[in-house]
MIPA-961030 format. One record per residue: residue in three letters; x, y, z of N, C-alpha, C in turn. Coordinates in steps of 0.1 Angstrom, whole numbers, padded with zeros to 4 digits, always signed. Each point is the difference from the previous one (the first is absolute). Example, Ala and Ser with C-alpha at 12.3 -4.5 7.8 and 13.67 -1.06 7.14 Angstrom:
residues 2
<drenlum><r>ALA</r><n_east>+0132</n_east><n_north>-0057</n_north><n_up>+0078</n_up><ca_east>-0009</ca_east><ca_north>+0012</ca_north><ca_up>+0000</ca_up><c_east>+0009</c_east><c_north>+0012</c_north><c_up>+0000</c_up></drenlum>
<drenlum><r>SER</r><n_east>-0004</n_east><n_north>+0011</n_north><n_up>-0007</n_up><ca_east>+0009</ca_east><ca_north>+0011</ca_north><ca_up>+0000</ca_up><c_east>-0008</c_east><c_north>+0011</c_north><c_up>+0008</c_up></drenlum>
end
This chain:
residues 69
<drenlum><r>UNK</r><n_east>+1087</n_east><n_north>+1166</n_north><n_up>+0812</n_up><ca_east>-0005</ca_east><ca_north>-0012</ca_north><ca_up>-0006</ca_up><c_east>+0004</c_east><c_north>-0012</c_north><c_up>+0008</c_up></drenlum>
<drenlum><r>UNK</r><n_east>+0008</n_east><n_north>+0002</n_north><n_up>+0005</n_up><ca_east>+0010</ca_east><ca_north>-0011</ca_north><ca_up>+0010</ca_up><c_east>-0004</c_east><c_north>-0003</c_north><c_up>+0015</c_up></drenlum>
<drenlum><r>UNK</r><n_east>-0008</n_east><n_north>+0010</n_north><n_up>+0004</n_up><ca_east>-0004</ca_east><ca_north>+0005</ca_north><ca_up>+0020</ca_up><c_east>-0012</c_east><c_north>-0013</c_north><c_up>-0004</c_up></drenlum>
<drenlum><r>UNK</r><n_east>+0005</n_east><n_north>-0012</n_north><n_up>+0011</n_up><ca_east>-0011</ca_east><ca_north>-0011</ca_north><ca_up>+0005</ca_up><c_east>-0009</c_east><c_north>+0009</c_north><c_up>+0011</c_up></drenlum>
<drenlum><r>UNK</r><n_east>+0007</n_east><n_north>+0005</n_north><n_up>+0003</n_up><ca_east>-0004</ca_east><ca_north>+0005</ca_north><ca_up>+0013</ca_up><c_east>-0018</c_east><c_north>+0000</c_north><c_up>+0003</c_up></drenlum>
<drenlum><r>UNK</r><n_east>-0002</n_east><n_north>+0006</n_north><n_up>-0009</n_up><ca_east>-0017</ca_east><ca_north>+0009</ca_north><ca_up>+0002</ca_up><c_east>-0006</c_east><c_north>-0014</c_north><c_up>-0001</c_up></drenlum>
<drenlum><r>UNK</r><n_east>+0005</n_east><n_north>-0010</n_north><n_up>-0011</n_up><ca_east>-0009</ca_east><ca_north>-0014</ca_north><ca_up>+0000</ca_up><c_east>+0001</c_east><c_north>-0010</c_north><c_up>+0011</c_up></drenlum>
<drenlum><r>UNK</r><n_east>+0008</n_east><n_north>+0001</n_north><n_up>+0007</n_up><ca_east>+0007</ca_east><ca_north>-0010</ca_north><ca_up>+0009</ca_up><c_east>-0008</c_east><c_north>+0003</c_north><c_up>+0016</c_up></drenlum>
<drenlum><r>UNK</r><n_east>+0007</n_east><n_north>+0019</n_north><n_up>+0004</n_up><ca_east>-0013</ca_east><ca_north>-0001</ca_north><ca_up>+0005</ca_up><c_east>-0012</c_east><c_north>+0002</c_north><c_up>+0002</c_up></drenlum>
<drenlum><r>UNK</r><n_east>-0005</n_east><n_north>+0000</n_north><n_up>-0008</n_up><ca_east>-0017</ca_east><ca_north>+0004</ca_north><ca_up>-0004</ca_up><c_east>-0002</c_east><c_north>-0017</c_north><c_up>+0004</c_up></drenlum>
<drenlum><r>UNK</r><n_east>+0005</n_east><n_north>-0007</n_north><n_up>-0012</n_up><ca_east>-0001</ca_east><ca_north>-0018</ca_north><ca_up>+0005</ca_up><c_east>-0004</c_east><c_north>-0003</c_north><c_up>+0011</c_up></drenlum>
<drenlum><r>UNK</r><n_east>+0013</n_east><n_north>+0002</n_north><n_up>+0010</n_up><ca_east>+0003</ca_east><ca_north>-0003</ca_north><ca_up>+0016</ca_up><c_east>-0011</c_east><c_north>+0008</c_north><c_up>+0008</c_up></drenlum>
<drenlum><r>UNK</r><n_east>-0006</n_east><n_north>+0010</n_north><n_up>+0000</n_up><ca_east>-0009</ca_east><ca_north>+0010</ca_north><ca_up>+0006</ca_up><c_east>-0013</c_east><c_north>-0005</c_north><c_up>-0006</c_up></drenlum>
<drenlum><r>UNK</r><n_east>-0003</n_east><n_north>-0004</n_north><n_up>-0007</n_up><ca_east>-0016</ca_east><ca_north>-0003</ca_north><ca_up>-0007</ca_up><c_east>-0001</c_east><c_north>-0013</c_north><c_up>+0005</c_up></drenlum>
<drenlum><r>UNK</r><n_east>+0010</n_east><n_north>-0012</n_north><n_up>+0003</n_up><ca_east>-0004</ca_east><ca_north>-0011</ca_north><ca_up>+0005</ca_up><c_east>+0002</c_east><c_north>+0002</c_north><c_up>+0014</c_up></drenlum>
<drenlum><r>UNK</r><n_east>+0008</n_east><n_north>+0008</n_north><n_up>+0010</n_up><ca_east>+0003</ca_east><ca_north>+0000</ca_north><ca_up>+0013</ca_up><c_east>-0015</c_east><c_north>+0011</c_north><c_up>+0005</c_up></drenlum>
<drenlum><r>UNK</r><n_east>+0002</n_east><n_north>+0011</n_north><n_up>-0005</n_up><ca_east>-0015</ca_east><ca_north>+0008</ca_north><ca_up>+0004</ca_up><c_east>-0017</c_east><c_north>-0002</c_north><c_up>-0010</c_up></drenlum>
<drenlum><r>UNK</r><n_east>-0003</n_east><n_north>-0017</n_north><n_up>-0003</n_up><ca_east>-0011</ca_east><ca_north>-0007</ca_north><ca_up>-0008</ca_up><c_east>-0009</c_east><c_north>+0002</c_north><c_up>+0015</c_up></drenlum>
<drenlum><r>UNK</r><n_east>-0010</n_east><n_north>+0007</n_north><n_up>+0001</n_up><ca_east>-0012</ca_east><ca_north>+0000</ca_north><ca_up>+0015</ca_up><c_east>-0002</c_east><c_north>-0013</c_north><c_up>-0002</c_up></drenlum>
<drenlum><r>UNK</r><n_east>+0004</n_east><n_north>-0007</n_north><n_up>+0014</n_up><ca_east>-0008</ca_east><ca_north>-0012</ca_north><ca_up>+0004</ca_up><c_east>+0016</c_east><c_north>-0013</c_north><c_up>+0000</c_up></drenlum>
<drenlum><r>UNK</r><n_east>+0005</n_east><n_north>+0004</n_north><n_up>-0008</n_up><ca_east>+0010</ca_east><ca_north>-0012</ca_north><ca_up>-0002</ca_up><c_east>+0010</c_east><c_north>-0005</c_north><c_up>+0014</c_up></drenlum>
<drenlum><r>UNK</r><n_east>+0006</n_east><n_north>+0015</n_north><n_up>+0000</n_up><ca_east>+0007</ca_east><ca_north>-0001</ca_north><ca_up>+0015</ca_up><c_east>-0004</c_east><c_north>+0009</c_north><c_up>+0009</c_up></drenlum>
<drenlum><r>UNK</r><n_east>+0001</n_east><n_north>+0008</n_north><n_up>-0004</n_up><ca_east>-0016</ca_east><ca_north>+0013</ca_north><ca_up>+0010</ca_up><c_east>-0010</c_east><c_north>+0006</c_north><c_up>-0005</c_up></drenlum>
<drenlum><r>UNK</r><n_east>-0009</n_east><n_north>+0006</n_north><n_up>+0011</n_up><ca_east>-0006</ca_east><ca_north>+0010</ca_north><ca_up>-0009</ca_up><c_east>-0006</c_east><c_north>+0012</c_north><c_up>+0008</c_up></drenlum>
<drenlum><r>UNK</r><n_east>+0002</n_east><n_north>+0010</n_north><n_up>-0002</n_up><ca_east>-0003</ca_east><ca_north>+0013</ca_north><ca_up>+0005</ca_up><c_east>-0010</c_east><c_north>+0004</c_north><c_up>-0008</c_up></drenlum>
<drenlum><r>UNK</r><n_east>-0012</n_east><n_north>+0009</n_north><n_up>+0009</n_up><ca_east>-0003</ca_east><ca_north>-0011</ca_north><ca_up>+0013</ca_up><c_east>-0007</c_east><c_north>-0007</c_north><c_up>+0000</c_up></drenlum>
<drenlum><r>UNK</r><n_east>-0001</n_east><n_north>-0012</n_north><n_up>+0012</n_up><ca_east>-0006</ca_east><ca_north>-0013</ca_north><ca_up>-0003</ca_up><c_east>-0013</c_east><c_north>+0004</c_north><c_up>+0003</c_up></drenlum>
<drenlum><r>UNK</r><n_east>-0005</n_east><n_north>-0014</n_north><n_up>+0000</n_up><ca_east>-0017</ca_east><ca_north>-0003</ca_north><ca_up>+0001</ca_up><c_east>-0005</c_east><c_north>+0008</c_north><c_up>+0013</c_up></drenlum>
<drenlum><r>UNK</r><n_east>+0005</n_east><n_north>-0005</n_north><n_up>+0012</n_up><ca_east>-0002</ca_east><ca_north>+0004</ca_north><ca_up>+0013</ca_up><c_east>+0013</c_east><c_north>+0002</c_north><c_up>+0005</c_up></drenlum>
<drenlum><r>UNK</r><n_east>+0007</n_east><n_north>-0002</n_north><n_up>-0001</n_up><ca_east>+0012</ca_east><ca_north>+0010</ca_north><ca_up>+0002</ca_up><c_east>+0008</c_east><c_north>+0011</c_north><c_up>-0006</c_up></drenlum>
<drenlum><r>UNK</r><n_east>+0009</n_east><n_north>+0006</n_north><n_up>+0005</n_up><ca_east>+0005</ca_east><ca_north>+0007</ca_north><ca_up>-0009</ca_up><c_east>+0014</c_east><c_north>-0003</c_north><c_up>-0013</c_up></drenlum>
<drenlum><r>UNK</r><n_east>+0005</n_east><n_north>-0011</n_north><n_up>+0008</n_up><ca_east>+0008</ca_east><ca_north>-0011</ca_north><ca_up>-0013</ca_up><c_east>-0005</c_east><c_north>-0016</c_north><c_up>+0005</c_up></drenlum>
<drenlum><r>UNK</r><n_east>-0004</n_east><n_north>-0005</n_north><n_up>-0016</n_up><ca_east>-0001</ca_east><ca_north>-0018</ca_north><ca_up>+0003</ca_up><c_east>+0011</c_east><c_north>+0000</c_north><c_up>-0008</c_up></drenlum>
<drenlum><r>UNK</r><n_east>+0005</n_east><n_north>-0015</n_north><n_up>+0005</n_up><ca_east>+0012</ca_east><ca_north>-0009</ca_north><ca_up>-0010</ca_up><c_east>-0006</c_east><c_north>-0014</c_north><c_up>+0000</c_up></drenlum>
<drenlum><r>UNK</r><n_east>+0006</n_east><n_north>+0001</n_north><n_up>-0016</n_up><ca_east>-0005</ca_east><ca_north>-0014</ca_north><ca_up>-0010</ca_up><c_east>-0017</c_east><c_north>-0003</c_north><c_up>+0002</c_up></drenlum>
<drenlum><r>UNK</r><n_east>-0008</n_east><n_north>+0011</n_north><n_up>-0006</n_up><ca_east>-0013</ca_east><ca_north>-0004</ca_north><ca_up>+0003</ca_up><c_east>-0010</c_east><c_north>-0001</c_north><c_up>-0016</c_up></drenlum>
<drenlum><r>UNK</r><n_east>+0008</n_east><n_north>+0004</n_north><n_up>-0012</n_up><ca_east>-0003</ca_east><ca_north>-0001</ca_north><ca_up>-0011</ca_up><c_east>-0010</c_east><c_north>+0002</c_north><c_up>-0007</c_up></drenlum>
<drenlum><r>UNK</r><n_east>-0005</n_east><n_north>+0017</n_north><n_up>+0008</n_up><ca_east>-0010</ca_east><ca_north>+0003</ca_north><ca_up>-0002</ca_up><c_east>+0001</c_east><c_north>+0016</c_north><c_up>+0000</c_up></drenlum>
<drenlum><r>UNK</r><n_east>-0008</n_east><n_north>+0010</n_north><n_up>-0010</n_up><ca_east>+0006</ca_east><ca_north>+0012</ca_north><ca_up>-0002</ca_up><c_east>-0017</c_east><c_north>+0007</c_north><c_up>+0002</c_up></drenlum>
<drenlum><r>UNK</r><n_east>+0005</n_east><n_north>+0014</n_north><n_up>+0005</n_up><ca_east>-0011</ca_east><ca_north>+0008</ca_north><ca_up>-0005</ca_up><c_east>+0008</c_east><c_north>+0012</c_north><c_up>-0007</c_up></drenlum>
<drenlum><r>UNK</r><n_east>-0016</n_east><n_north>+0009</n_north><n_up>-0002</n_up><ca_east>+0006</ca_east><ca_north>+0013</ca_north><ca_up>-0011</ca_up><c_east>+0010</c_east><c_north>+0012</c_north><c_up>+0009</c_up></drenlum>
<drenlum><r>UNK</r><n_east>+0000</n_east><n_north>-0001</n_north><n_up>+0010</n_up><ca_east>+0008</ca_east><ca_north>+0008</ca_north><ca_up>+0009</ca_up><c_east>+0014</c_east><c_north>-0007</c_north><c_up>+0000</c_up></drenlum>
<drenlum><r>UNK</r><n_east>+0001</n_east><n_north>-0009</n_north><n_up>+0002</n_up><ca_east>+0013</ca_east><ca_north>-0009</ca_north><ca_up>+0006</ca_up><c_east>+0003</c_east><c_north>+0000</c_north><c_up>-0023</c_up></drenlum>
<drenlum><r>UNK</r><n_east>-0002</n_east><n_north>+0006</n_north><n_up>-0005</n_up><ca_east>+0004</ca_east><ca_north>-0001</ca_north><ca_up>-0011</ca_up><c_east>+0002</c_east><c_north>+0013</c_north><c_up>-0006</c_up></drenlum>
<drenlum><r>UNK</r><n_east>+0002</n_east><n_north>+0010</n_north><n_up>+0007</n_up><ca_east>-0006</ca_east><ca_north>+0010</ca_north><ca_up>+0002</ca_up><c_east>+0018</c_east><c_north>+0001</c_north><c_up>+0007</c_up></drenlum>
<drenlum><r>UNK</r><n_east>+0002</n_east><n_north>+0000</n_north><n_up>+0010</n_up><ca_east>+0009</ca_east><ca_north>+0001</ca_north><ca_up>+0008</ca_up><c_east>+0012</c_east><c_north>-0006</c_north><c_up>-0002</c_up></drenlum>
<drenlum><r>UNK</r><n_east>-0003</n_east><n_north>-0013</n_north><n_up>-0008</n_up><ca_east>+0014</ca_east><ca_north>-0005</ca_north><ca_up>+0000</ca_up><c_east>+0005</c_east><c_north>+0005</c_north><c_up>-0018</c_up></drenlum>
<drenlum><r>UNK</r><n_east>-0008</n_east><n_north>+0004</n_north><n_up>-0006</n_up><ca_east>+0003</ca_east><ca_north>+0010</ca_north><ca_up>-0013</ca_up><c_east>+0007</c_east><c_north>+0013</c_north><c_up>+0003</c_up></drenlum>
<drenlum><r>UNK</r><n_east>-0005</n_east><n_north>+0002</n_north><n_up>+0007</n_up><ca_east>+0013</ca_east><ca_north>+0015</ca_north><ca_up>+0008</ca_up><c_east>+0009</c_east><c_north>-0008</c_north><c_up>+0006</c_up></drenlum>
<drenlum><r>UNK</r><n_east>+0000</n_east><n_north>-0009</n_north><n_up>+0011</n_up><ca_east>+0016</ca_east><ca_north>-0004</ca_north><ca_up>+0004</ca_up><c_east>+0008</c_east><c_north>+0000</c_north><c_up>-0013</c_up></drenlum>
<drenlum><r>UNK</r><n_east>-0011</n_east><n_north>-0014</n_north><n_up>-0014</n_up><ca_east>+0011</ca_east><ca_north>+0000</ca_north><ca_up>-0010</ca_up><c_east>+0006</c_east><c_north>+0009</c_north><c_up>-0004</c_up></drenlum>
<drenlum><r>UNK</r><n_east>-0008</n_east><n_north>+0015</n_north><n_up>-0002</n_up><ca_east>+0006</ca_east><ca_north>+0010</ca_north><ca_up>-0007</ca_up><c_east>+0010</c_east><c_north>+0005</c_north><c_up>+0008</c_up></drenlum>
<drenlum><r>UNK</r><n_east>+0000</n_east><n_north>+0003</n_north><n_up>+0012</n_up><ca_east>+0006</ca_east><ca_north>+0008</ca_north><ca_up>+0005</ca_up><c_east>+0015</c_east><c_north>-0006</c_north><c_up>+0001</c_up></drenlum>
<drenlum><r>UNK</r><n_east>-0001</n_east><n_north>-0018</n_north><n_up>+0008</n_up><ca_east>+0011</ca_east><ca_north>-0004</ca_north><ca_up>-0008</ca_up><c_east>+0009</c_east><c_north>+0000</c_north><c_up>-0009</c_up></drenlum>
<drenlum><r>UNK</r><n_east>-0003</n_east><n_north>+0002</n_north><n_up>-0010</n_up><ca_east>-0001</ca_east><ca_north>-0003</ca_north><ca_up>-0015</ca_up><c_east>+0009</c_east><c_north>+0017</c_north><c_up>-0003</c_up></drenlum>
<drenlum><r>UNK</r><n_east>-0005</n_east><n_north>+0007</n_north><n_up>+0004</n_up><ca_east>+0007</ca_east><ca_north>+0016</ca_north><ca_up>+0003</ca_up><c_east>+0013</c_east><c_north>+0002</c_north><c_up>+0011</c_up></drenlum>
<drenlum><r>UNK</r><n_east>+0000</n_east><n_north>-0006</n_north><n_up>+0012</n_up><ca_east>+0009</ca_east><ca_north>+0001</ca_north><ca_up>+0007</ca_up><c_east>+0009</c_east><c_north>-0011</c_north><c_up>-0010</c_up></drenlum>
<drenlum><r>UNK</r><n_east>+0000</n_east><n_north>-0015</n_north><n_up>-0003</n_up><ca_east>+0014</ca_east><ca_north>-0005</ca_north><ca_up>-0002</ca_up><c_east>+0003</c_east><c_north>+0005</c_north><c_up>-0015</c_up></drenlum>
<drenlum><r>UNK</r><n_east>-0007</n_east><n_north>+0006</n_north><n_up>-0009</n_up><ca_east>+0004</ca_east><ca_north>+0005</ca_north><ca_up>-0014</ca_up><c_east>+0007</c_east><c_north>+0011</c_north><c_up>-0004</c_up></drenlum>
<drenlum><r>UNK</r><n_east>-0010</n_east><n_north>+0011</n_north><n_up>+0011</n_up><ca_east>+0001</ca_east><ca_north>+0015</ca_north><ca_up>-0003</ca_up><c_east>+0010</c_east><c_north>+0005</c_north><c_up>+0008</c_up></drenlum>
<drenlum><r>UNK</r><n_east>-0007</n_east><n_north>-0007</n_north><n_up>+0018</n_up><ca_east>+0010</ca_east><ca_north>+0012</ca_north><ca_up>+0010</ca_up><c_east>+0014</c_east><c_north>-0014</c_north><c_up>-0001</c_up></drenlum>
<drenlum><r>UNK</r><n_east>+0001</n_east><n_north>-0009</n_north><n_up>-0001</n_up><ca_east>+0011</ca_east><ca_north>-0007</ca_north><ca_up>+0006</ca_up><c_east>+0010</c_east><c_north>-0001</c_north><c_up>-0017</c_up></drenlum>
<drenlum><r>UNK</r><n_east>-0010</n_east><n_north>-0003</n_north><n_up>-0010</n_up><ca_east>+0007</ca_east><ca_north>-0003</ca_north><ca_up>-0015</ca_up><c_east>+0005</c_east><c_north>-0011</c_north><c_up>+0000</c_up></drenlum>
<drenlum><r>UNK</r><n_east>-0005</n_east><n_north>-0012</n_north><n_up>+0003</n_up><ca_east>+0000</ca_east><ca_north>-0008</ca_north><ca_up>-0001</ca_up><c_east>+0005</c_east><c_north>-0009</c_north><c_up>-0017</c_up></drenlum>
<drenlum><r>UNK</r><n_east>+0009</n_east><n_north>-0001</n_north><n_up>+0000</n_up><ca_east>+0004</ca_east><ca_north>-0004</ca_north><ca_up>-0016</ca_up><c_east>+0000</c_east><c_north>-0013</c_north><c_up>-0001</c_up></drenlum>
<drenlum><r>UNK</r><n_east>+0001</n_east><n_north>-0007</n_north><n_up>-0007</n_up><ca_east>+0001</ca_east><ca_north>-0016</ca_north><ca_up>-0003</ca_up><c_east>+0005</c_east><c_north>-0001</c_north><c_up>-0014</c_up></drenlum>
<drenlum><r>UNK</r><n_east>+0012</n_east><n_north>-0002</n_north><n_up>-0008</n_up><ca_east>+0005</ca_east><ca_north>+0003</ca_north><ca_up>-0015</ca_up><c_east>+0007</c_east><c_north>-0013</c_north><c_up>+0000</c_up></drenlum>
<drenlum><r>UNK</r><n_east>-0005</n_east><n_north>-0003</n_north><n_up>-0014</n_up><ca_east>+0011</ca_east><ca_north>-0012</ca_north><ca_up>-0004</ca_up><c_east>+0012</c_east><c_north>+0002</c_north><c_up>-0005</c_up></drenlum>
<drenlum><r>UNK</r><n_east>+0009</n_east><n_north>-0006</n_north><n_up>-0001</n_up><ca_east>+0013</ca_east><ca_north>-0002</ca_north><ca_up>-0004</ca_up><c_east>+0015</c_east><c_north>+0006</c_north><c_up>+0013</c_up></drenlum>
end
C-alpha cells in the first residue's frame, strides 16, 4: 500500500515517452523527429511498447521500490 514506485514511474514515462513532445518513433519522413507535435497511429503504437516494456524492466526485473517513512 506504501510502493510510490509504479505511480511515479508510470508519471515520469507517460510524459517523457508522449509521441511528438520530445520524440517520436517513427517520424513523418524520418525515422526519429524531435519536438514536432504531431503523432500518428504507429508512432503510438511504438512508443506504448517502449512504455510497457519500460514499465517491466524498472518494476519487475530491477524492483524498483519507492516507500514512505
Amino acid at each position: 500500500m506504501g510502493d510510490w514506485a509504479g505511480v511515479v514511474i508510470g508519471l515520469v514515462l507517460s510524459v517523457v515517452l508522449s509521441p511528438g513532445l520530445f520524440f517520436q518513433l517513427p517520424g513523418k519522413g524520418r525515422p526519429v523527429d524531435f519536438f514536432n507535435f504531431q503523432t500518428s497511429g504507429i508512432s503510438i503504437f511504438v512508443h506504448s511498447l517502449l512504455f510497457f516494456a519500460f514499465m517491466v524492466i524498472f518494476l519487475i526485473a530491477i524492483n524498483v521500490q519507492i516507500s514512505r517513512g
